[in-house]
Structures are given as structure tokens and as C-alpha cells.
N, C-alpha and C positions, 0 to 999 in steps of 0.2 A: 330421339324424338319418336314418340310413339301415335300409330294413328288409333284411336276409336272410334268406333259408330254407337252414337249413343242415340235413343230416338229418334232412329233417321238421318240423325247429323253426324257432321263426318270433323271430329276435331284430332287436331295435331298437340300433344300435350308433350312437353319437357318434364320431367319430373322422371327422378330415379324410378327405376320397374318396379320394383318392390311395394311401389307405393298402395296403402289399399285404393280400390273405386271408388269406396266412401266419400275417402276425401279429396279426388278429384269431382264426384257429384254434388258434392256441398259447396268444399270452397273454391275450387276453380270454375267450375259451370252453372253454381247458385240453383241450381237442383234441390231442395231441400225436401224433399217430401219424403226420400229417402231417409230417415233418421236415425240416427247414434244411439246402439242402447245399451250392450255388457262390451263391446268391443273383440267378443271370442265368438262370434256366430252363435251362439245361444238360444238368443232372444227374440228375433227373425223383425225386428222393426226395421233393419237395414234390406229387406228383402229386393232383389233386382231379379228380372229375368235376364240370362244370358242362354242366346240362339233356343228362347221357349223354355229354359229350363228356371227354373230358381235356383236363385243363388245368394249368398250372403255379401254383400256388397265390403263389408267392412274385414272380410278375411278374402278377398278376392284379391289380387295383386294385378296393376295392371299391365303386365307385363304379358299375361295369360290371356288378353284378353285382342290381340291381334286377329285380325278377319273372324271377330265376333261381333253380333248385334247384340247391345246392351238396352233393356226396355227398361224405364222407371215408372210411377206412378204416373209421372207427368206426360209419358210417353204411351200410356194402357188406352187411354182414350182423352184427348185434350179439351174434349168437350166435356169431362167428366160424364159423359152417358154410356157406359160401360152395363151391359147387364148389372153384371157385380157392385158396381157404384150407386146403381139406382137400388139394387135390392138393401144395401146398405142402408140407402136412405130411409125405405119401406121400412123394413124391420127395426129403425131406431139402433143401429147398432150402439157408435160411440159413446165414450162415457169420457174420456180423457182426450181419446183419439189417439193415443200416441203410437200404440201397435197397430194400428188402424190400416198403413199402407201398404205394412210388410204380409199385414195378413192379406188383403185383396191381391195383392202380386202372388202369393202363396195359390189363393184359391183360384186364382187366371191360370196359374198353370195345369192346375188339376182338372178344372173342366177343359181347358185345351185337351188337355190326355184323357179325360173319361167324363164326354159333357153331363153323364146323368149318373154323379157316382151315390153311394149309399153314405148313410152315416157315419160308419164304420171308416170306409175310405176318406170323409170329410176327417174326422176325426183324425186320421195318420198323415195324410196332408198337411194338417195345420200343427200337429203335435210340435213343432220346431217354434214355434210361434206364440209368446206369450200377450197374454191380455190379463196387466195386475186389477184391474178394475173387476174382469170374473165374465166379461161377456160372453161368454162361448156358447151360449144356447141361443140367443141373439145372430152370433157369428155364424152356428151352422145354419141358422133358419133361414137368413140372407143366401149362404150357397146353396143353399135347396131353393130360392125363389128364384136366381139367378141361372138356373138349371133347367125349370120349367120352361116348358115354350113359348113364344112370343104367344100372347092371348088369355094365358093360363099365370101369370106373373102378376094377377091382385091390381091389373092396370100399367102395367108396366108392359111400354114397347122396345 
């Protein structure tokens, strides 16, 4: 029996250690925002924070995951009013949506770690992170709105 904290919450999960997060976030906790995408950490649509870091949900085992806080989509901000969620919105990013969550968990971490980064650092931040639709110029322009100061965010509080 293993304990997690996932969003705050504190669940008691049976399932072999090995198991990825993945799929206790999807199918034991209906978590889904989280999503399946090469299955080899690759493609970062499975992206979670774990204690502020990223991480890849679906090669995470949770066995590793003892007196650690687990953050998902659903857990970045429940209001969805996340700087990052609203510049998402602003900028029009989605086109599919489907890398859509892994990359906003991606970029919460980076401005956690460097709230006013450059291009450049956007750019290697997300590099783990695909988007087959091609938004990336969309995607950086949201972390750069998301960045700015409350006032200076195009109307976003």
C-alpha cells in the first residue's frame, strides 16, 4: 500500500510499485488531463509536476513517488485561472489541444524557476514537449504573456 499526495489529496493506492503515475492518474483517480502519448517520456503530453519539478508521468513509477507532492493540470489551478491558462487562452494557442497540458505544466515550472525567462530558455524548457499541430510560436508567446506582470498581460489579471 502506497501513500500519494496528489493535488493536495492524500490517497492510499494498492497496485504494484512499478506501476507508472500515468495510470494511476487516469484510471484509478479519473485524472485525465494528464494524457498518454509515446509511452517512453518523449512527448511530454503526460507531463506532472513532482515537489515543483516536471516530470513525465508515464515513466514515473510510483514507487518513487513516497513523501512526494504530485501536481496535475487539474491541480495548477482548479479554477483554471492560472496566469499560463489564461494566456493560453489570449494567444489562441490549441489547435488539437492534445499536448496542450503537458506543455502548461512544462511551462509552470519554468517560470516557477525563472518567472521572466528569454526565448531561448522558453525554447529548452519546452524542447521535451511536442505539439504535432506546429504551435510553438503561439506556445511561446502565451509564456511570454504569462510572464509579464499583472497589468501588462493584454487584460489579463
Amino acid at each position: 500500500m502506497l501513500n500519494l499526495y496528489i493535488n493536495g489529496d492524500r490517497y492510499r493506492i494498492d497496485l504494484p510499485g512499478d506501476t507508472p503515475l500515468l495510470w494511476v492518474l487516469r484510471d484509478q483517480l479519473g485524472l485525465t488531463g494528464t494524457k498518454f502519448g509515446c509511452g517512453e517520456g518523449l512527448c511530454g503530453a503526460c507531463t506532472v509536476h513532482i515537489d515543483g519539478e516536471a516530470a513525465r508521468a508515464c515513466q514515473t513509477p510510483i514507487s518513487t513517488l513516497n513523501d512526494k507532492e504530485v501536481t496535475t493540470i487539474e491541480g495548477l489551478s482548479p479554477r483554471g485561472d492560472h496566469p499560463l491558462q489564461k494566456a493560453w487562452v489570449a494567444e489562441e494557442v490549441p489547435q488539437c489541444g492534445y499536448c496542450q497540458c503537458g506543455m502548461i505544466m512544462s511551462a509552470a515550472a519554468l517560470l516557477k524557476k525563472k518567472p521572466k525567462p528569454s526565448e531561448t530558455e522558453i525554447d529548452q524548457a519546452l524542447a521535451g514537449n511536442l505539439c504535432r499541430c506546429g504551435t510553438y510560436n503561439r506556445i511561446r508567446k502565451a509564456v511570454q504573456r504569462a510572464a509579464l506582470p499583472v497589468g501588462k498581460q493584454g487584460g489579463l489579471k
